[in-house]
N, CA, C and O of each residue as an XYZ file, in Angstrom:
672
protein
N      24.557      8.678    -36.558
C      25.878      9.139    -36.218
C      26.829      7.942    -36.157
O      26.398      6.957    -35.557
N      28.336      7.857    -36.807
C      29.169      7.444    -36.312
C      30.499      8.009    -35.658
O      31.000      9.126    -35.779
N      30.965      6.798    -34.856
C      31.888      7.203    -34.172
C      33.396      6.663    -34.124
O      33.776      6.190    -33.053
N      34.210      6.696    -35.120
C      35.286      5.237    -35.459
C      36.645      5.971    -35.407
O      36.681      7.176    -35.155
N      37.678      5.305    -35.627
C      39.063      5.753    -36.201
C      38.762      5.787    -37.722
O      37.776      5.215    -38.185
N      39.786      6.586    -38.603
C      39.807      6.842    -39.763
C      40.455      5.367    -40.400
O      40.380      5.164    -41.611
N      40.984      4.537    -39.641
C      41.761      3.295    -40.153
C      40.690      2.469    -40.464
O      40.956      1.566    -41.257
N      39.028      2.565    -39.863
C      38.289      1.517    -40.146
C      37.476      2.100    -41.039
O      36.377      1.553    -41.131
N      37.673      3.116    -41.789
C      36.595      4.484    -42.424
C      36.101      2.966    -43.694
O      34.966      3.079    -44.158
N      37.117      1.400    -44.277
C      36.749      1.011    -45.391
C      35.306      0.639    -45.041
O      34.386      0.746    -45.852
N      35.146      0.152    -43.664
C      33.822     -0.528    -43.418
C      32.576      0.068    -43.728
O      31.620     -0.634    -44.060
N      32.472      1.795    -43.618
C      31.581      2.874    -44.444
C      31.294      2.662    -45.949
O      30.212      2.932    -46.470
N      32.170      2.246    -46.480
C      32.365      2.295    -48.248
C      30.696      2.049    -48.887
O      30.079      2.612    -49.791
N      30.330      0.906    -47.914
C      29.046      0.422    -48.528
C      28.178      1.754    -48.341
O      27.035      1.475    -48.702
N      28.250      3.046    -47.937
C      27.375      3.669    -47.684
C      26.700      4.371    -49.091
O      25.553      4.790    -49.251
N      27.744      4.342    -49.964
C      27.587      4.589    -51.198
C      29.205      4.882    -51.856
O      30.342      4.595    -51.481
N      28.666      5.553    -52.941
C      29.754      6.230    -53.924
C      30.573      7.122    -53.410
O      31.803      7.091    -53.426
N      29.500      8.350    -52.707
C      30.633      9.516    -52.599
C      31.267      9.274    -50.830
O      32.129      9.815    -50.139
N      30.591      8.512    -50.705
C      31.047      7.958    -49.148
C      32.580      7.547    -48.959
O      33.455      7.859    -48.151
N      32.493      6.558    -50.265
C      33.923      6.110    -50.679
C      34.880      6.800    -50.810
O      35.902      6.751    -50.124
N      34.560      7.809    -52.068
C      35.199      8.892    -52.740
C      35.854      9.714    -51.215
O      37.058      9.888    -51.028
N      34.917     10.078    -50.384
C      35.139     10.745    -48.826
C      36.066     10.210    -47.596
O      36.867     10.932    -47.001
N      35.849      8.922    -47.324
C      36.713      8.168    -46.622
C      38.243      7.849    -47.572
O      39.331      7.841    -46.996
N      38.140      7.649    -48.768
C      39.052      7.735    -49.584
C      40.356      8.843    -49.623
O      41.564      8.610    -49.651
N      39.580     10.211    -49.611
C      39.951     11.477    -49.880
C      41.180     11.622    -48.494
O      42.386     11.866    -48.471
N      40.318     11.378    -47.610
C      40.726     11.375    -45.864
C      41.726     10.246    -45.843
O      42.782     10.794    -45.529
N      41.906      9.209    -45.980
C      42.673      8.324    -45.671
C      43.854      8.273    -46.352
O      44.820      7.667    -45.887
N      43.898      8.988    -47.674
C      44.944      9.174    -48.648
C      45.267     10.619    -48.674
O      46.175     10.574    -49.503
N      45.210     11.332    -48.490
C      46.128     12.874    -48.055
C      46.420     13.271    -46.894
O      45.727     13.411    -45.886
N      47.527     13.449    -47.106
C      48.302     14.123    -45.910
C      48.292     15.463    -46.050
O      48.667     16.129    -47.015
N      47.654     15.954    -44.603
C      47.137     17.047    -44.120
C      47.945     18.028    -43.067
O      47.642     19.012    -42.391
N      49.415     17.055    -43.338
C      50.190     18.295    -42.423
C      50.348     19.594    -42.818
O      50.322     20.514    -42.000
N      50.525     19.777    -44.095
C      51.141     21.358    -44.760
C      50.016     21.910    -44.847
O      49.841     23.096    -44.566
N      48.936     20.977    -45.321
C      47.576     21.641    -46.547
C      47.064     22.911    -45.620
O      46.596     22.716    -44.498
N      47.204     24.294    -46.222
C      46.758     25.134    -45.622
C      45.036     25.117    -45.387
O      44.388     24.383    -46.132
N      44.389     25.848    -44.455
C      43.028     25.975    -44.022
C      42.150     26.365    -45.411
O      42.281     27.509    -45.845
N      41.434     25.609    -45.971
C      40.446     26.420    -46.925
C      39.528     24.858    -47.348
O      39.538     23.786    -46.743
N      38.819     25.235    -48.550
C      37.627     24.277    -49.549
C      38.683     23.515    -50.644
O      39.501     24.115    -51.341
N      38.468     22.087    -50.622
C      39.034     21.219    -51.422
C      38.161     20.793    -52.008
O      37.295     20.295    -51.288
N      37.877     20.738    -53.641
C      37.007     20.018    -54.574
C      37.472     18.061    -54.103
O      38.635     17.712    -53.898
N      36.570     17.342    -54.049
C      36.563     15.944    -54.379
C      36.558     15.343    -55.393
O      37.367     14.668    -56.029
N      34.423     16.001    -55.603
C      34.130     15.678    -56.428
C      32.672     16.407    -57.013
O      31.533     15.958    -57.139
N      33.174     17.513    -57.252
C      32.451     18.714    -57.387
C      31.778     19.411    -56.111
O      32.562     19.748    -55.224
N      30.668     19.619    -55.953
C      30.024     20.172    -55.414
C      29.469     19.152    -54.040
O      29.373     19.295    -52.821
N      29.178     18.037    -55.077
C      28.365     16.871    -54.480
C      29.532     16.345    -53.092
O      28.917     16.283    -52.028
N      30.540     16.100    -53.005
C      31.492     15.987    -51.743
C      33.078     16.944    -52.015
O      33.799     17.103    -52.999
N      33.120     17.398    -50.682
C      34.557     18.039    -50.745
C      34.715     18.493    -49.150
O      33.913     18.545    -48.218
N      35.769     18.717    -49.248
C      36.712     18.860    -47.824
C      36.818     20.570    -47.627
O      36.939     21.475    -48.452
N      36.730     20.563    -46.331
C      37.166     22.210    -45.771
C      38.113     21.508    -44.418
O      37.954     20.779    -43.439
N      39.090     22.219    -45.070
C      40.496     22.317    -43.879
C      40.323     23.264    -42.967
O      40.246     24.405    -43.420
N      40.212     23.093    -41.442
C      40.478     24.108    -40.702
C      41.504     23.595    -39.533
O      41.906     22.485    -39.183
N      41.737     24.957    -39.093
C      42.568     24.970    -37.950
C      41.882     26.173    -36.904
O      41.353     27.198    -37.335
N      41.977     25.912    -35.806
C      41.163     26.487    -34.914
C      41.594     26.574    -33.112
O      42.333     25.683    -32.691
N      41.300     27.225    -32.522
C      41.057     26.917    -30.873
C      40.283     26.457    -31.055
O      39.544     26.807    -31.975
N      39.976     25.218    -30.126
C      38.475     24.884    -29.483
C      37.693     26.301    -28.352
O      38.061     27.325    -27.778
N      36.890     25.781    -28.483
C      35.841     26.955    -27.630
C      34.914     26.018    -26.503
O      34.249     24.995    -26.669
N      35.181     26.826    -25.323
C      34.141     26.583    -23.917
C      32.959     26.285    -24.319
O      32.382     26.916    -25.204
N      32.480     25.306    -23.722
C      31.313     24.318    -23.892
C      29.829     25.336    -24.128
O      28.843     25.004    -24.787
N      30.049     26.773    -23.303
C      29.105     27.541    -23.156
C      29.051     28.283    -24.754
O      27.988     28.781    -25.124
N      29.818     28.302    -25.320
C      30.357     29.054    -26.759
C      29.551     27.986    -27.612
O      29.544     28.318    -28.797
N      28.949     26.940    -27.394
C      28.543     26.115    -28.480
C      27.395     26.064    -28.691
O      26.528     26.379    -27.876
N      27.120     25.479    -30.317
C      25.808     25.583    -30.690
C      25.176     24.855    -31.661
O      25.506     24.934    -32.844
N      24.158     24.044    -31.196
C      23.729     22.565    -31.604
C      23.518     23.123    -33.160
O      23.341     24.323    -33.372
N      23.552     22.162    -34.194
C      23.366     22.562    -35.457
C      23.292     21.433    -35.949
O      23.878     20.461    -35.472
N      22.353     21.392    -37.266
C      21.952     20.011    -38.155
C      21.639     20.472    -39.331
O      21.245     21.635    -39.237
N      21.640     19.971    -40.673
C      21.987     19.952    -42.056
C      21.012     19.473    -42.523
O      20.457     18.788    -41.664
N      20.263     19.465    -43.863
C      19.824     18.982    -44.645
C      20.180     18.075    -45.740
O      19.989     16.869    -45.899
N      21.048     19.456    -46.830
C      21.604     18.754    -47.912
C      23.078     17.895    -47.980
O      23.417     17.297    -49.001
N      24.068     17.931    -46.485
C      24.899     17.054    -47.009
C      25.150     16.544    -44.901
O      24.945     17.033    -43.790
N      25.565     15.598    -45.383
C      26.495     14.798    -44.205
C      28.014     15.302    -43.666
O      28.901     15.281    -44.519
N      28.356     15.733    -42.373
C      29.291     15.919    -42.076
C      30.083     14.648    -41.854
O      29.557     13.710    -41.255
N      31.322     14.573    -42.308
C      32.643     13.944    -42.032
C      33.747     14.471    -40.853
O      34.818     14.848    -41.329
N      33.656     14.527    -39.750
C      34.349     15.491    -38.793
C      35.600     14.559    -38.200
O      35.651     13.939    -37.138
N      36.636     14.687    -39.309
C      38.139     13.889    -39.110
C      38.972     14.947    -38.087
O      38.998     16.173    -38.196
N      39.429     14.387    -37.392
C      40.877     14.833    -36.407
C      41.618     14.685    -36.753
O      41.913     13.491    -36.802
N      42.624     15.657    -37.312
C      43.882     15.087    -38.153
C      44.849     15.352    -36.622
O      45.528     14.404    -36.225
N      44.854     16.711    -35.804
C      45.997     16.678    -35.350
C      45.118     17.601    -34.106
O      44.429     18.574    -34.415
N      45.281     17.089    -32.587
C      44.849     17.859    -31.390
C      43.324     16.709    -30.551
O      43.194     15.485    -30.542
N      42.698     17.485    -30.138
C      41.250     16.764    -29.271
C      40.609     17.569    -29.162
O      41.011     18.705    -28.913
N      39.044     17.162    -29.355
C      38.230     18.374    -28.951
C      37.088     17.426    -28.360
O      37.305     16.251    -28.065
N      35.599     18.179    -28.189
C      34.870     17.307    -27.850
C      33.900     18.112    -28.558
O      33.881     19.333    -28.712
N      32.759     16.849    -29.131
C      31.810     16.594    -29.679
C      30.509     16.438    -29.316
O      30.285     15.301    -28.901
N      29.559     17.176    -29.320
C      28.013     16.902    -28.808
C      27.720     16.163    -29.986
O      28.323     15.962    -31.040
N      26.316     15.714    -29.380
C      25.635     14.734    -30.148
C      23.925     14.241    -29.424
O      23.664     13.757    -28.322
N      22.968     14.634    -30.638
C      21.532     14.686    -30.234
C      20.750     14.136    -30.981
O      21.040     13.514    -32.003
N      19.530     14.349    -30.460
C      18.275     13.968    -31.995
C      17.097     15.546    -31.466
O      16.877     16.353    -30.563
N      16.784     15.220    -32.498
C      15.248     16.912    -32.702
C      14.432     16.711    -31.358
O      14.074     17.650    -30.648
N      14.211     15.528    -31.123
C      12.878     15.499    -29.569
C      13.709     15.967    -28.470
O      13.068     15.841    -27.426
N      15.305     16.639    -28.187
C      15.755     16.587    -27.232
C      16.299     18.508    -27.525
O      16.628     18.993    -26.443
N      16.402     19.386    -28.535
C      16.183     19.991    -29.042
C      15.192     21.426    -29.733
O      14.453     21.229    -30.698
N      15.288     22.489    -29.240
C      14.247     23.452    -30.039
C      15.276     24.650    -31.154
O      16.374     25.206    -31.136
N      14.110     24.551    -31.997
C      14.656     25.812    -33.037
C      15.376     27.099    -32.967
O      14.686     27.905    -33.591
N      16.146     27.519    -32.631
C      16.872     28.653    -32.196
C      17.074     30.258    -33.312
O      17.041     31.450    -33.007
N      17.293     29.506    -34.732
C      17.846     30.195    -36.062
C      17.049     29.292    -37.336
O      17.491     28.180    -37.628
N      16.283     29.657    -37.798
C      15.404     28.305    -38.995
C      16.751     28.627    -39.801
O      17.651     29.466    -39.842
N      16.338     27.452    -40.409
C      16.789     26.314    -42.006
C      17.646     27.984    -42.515
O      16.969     29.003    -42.654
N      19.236     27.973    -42.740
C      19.543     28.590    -44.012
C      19.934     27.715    -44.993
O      20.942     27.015    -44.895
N      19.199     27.717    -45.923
C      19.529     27.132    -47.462
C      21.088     27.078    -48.027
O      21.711     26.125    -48.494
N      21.443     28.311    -47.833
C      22.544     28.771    -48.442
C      24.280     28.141    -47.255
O      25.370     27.791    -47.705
N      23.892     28.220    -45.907
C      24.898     27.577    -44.707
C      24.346     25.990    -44.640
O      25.145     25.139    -44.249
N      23.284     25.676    -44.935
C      22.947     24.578    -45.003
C      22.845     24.190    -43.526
O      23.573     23.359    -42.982
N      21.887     24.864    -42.950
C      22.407     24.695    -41.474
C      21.030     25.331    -40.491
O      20.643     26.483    -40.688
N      20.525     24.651    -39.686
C      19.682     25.225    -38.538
C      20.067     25.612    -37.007
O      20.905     24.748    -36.752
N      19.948     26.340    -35.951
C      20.902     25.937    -35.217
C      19.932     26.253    -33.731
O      19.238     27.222    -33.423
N      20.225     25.051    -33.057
C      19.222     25.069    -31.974
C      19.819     24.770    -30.001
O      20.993     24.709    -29.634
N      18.771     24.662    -29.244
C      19.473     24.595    -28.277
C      18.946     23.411    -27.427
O      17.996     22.693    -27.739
N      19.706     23.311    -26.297
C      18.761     21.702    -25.611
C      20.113     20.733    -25.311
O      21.255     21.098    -25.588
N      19.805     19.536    -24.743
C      20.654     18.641    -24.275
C      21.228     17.928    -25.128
O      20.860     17.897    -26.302
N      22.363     17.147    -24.597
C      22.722     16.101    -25.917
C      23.815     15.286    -24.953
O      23.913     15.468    -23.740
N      24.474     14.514    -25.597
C      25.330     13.712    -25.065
C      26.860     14.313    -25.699
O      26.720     14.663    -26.871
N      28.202     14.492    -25.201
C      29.300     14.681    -26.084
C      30.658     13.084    -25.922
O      30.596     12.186    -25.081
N      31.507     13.214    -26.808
C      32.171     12.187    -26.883
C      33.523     13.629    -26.929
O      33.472     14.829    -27.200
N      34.512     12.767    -26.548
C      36.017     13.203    -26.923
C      36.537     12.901    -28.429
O      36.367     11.762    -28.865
N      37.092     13.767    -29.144
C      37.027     13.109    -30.456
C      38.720     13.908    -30.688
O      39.040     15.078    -30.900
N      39.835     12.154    -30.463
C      41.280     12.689    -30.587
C      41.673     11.898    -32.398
O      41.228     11.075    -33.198
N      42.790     12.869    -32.207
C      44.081     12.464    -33.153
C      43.508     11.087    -34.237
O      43.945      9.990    -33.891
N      42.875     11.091    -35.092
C      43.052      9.830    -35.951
C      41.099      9.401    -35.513
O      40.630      8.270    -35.643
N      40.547     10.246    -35.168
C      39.217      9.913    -34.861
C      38.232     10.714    -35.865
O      38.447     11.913    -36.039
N      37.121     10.057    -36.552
C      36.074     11.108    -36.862
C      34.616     10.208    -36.411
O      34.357      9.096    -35.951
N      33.855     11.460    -36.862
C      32.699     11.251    -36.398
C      31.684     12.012    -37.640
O      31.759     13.098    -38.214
N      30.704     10.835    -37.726
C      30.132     11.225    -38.912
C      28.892     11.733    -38.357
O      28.548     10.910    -37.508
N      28.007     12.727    -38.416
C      26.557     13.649    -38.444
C      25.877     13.667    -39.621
O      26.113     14.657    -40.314
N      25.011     12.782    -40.114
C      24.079     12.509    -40.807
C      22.662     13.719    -41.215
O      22.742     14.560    -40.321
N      21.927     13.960    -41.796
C      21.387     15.019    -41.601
C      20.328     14.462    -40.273
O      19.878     15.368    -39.572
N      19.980     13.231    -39.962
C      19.173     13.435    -38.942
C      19.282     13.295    -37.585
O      18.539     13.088    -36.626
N      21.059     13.567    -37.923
C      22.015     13.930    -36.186
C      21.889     15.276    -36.421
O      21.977     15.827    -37.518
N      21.555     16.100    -34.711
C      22.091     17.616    -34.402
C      23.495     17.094    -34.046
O      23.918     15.956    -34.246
N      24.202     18.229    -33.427
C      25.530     18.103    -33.465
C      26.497     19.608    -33.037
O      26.287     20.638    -33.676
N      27.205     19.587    -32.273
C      27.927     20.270    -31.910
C      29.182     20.498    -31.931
O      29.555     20.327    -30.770
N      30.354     20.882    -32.785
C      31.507     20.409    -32.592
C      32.097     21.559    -31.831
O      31.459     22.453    -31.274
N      33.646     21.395    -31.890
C      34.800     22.316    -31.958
C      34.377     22.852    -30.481
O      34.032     24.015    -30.273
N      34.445     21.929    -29.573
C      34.794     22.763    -28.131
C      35.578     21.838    -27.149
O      35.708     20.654    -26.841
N      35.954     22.895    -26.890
C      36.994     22.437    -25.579
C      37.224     21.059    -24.649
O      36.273     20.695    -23.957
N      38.147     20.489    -24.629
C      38.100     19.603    -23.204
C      37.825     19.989    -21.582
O      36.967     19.731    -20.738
N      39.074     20.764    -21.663
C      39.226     21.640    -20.559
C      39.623     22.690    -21.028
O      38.714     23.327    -21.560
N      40.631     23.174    -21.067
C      40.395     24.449    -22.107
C      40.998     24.314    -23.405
O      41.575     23.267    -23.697
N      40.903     25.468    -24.373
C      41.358     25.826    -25.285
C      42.484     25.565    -26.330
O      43.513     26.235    -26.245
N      42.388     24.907    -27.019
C      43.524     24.454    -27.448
C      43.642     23.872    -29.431
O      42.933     23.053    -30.016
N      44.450     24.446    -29.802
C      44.340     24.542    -31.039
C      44.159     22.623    -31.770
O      44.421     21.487    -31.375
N      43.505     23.340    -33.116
C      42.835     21.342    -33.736
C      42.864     22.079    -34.698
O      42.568     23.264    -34.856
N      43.573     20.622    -35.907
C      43.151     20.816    -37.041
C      42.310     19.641    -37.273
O      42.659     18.537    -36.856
N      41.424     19.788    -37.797
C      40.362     18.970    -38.293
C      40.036     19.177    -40.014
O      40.551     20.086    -40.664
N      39.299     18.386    -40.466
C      39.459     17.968    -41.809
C      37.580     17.960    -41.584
O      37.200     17.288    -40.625
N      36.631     18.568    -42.306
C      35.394     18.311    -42.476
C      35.217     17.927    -44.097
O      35.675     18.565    -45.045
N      34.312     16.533    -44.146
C      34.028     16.178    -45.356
C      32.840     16.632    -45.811
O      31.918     16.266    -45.082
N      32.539     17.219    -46.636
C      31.135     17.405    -46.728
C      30.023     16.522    -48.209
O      30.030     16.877    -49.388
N      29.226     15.406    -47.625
C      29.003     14.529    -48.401
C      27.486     14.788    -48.632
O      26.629     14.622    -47.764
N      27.202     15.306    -50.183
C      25.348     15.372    -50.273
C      24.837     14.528    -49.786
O      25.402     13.462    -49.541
N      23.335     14.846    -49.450
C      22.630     13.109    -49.480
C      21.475     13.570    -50.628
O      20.756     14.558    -50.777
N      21.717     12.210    -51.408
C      20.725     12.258    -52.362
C      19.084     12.481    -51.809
O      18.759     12.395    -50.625
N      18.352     12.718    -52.693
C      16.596     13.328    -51.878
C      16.188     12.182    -51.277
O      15.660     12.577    -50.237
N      16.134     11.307    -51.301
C      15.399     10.448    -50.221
C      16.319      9.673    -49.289
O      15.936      8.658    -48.708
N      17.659     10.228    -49.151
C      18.647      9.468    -47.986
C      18.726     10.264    -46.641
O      19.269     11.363    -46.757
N      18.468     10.064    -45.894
C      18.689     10.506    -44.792
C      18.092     11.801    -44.577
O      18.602     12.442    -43.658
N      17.239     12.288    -45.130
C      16.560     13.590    -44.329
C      15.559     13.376    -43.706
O      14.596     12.616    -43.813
N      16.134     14.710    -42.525
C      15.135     14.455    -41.149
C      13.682     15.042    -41.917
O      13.584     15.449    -43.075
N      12.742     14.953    -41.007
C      11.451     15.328    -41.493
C      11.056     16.998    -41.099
O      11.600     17.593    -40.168
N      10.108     17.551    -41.913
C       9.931     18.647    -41.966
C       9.599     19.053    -40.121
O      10.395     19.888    -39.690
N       9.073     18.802    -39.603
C       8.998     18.964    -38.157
C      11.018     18.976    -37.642
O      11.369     19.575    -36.625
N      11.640     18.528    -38.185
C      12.875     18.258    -37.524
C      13.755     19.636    -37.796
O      14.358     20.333    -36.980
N      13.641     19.755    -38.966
C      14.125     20.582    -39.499
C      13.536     21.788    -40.556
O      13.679     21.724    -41.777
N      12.620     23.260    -39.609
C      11.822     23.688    -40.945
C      12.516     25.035    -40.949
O      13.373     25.513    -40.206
N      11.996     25.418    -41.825
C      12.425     27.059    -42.520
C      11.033     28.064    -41.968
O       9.985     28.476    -42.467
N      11.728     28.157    -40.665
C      10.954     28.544    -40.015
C      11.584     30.209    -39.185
O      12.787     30.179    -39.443
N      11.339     31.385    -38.462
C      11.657     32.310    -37.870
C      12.174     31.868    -36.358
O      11.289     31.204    -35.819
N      13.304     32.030    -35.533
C      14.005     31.210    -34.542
C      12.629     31.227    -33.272
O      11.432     31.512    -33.303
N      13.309     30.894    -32.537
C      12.021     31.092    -31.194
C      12.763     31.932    -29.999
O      13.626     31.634    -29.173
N      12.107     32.985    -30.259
C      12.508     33.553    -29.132
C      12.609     33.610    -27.547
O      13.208     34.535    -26.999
């Protein structure tokens, strides 16, 4: 996981290509007008989803972790707060969907405040929680990057993450 302003996003660059292409994308468009939806980058492999939203009560949230790509979770405009975990702290709630790219589980974690000009990057072998509340409710637009990871970068291990039936 990282945790930076978008002004230092060049120091990421080394992470690769589409990393660049991602911190790039973010640092060079202005996101006041751009209505809520899916922005191509660079095909499939990285692109942006605009939202705008209330945040939601801490109790409304729900740990979740990725396989095939890396979240980019930019603050363009508001505050929210951010959980943040690993799998040993964590149990299976909903297995692996392929298609949401997404597992979603429950358990402890740590959260950060994440304002105005802040993102925070979730790797596939960060869980992660976003889009809730400080104190209460209050509208954010945020900017999510969504960056593949090639097959041997960053995936958690089959124990971390399986395609499995939730636990009841």
């Amino acid at each position: 996981m990282i945790f930076d302003q978008l002004k230092n996003s060049h120091i990421y660059f080394q992470l690769g290509e589409s990393f660049e292409k991602a911190f790039k994308y973010l640092s060079e468009t202005d996101f006041t007008n751009m209505e809520p939806g899916k922005y191509e980058i660079d095909g499939n492999n990285v692109y942006a989803i605009v939202q705008t939203y209330n945040t939601k009560p801490a109790s409304s949230g729900k740990w979740e972790a990725h396989k095939q790509f890396t979240d980019i979770q930019y603050i363009f405009s508001g505050v929210e707060k951010m959980g943040f975990t690993s799998f040993d702290k964590v149990i299976l709630i909903e297995g692996y969907n392929s298609e949401k790219d997404c597992a979603i589980y429950k358990g402890d974690g740590n959260f950060l405040n994440v304002e105005e000009g802040n993102m925070a990057v979730f790797f596939p072998t960060d869980v992660h929680m976003p889009s809730l509340a400080l104190h209460i409710p209050k509208e954010v637009k945020k900017v999510v990057v969504k960056v593949r990871v090639a097959a041997a970068e960053m995936k958690p291990t089959e124990e971390e993450i399986v395609e499995t039936p939730p636990v009841e």
